[in-house]
C-alpha positions in Angstrom: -11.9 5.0 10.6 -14.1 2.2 11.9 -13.1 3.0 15.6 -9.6 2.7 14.4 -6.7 5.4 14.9 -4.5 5.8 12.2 -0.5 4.9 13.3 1.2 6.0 10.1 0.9 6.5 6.7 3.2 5.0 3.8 4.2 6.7 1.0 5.3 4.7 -2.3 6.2 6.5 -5.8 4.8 2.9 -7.5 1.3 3.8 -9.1 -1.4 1.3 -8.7 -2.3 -0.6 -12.1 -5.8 -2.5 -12.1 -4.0 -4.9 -14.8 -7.4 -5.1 -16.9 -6.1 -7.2 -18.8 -5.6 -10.0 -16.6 -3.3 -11.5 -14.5 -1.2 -14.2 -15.9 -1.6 -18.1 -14.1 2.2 -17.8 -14.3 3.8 -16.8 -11.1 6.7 -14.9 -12.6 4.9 -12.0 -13.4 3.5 -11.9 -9.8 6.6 -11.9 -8.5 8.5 -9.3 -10.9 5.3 -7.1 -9.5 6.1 -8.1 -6.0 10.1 -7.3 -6.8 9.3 -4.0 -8.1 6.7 -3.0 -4.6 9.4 -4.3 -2.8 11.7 -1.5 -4.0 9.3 1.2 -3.6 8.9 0.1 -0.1 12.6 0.4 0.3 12.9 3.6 -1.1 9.3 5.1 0.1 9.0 7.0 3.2 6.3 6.7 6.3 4.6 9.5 8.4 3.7 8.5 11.7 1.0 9.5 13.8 3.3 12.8 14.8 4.1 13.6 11.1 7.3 12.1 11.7 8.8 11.4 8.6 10.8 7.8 8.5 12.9 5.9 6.2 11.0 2.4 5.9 14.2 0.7 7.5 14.5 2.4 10.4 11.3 2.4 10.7 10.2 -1.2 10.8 13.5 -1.8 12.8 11.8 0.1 15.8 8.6 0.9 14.6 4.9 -1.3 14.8 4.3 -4.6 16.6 3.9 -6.9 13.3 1.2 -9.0 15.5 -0.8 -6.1 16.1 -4.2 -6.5 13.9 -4.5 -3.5 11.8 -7.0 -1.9 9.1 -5.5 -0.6 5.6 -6.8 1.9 3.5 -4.9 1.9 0.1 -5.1 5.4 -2.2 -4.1 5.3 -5.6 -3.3 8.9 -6.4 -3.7 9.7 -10.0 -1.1 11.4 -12.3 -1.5 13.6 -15.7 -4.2 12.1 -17.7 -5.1 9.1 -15.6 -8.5 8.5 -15.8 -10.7 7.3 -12.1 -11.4 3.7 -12.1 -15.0 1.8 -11.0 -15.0 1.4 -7.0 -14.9 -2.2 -7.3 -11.5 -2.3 -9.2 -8.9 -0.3 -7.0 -7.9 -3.3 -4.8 -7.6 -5.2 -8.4 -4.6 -6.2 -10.6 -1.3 -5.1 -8.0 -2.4 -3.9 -4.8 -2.1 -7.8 -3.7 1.6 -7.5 -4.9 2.0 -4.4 -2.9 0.9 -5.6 0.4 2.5 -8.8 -0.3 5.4 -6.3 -0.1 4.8 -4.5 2.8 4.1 -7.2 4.7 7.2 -8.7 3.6 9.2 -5.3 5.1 7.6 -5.9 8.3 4.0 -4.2 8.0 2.3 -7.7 9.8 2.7 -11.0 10.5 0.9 -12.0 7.2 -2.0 -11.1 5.4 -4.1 -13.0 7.0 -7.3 -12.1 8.2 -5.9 -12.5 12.0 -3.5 -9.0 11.2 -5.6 -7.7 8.7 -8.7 -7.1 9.6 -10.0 -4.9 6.8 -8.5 -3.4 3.4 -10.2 -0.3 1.6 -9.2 0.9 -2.2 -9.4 4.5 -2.5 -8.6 6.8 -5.2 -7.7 10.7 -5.2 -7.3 13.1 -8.3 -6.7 16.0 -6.3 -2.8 16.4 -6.6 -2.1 15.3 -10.3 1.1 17.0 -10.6 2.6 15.2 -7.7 1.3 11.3 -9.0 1.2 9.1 -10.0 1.9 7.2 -6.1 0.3 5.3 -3.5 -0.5 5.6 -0.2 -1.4 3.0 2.5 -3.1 4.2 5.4 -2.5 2.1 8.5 -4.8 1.5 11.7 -5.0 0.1 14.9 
């Protein structure tokens, strides 16, 4: 994507929420948020560019240079009787919480836009029995 070869893939079983409603000015709900991506990411998995299957630990114990400027592409996979959002509204509500997240677990430096040069929200309705999960797609 965009000259970009995807390194691995992350797997989370946290669904994306567009939180509609808004976004409280207090920061403790941003951080419960963040807590809760923060466990997915510990207990998610990654596929590498190999379809090797890692635990996230291991993972970004050995794994990517967090320096390394990368691309994300973020897939919210719908479940049983989730509805598709608009476009503009995937990246909305927690995805900032989730890469706040992975960044935290060692994804990159920070988010920044000198380590992440571009994020994408997608959406797929294609496995509904499996969702609802996320997926971030990771370039280089």
């Amino acid at each position: 994507m965009f000259g970009k070869e995807l390194e691995y893939t992350i797997i989370l079983d946290r669904k994306l929420a567009n939180n509609n409603q808004g976004q409280s000015r207090h920061w403790s709900s941003s951080h419960k948020e963040r807590q809760a991506w923060a466990t997915a990411v510990r207990d998610g998995w990654i596929k590498d560019w190999q379809g090797v299957e890692w635990h996230p630990e291991d993972f970004w114990e050995c794994g990517p240079d967090p320096d390394k400027r990368i691309g994300l592409v973020v897939t919210r996979h719908l479940g049983k009787r989730e509805r598709l959002w608009d476009s503009d509204s995937v990246l909305r509500g927690n995805a900032k919480q989730c890469i706040d997240a992975l960044i935290a677990a060692g994804m990159a430096t920070d988010d920044s836009p000198l380590f992440i040069d571009w994020t994408i929200g997608m959406q797929d309705d294609s496995n509904r029995k499996a969702g609802p999960f996320t997926t971030i797609e990771v370039y280089s």
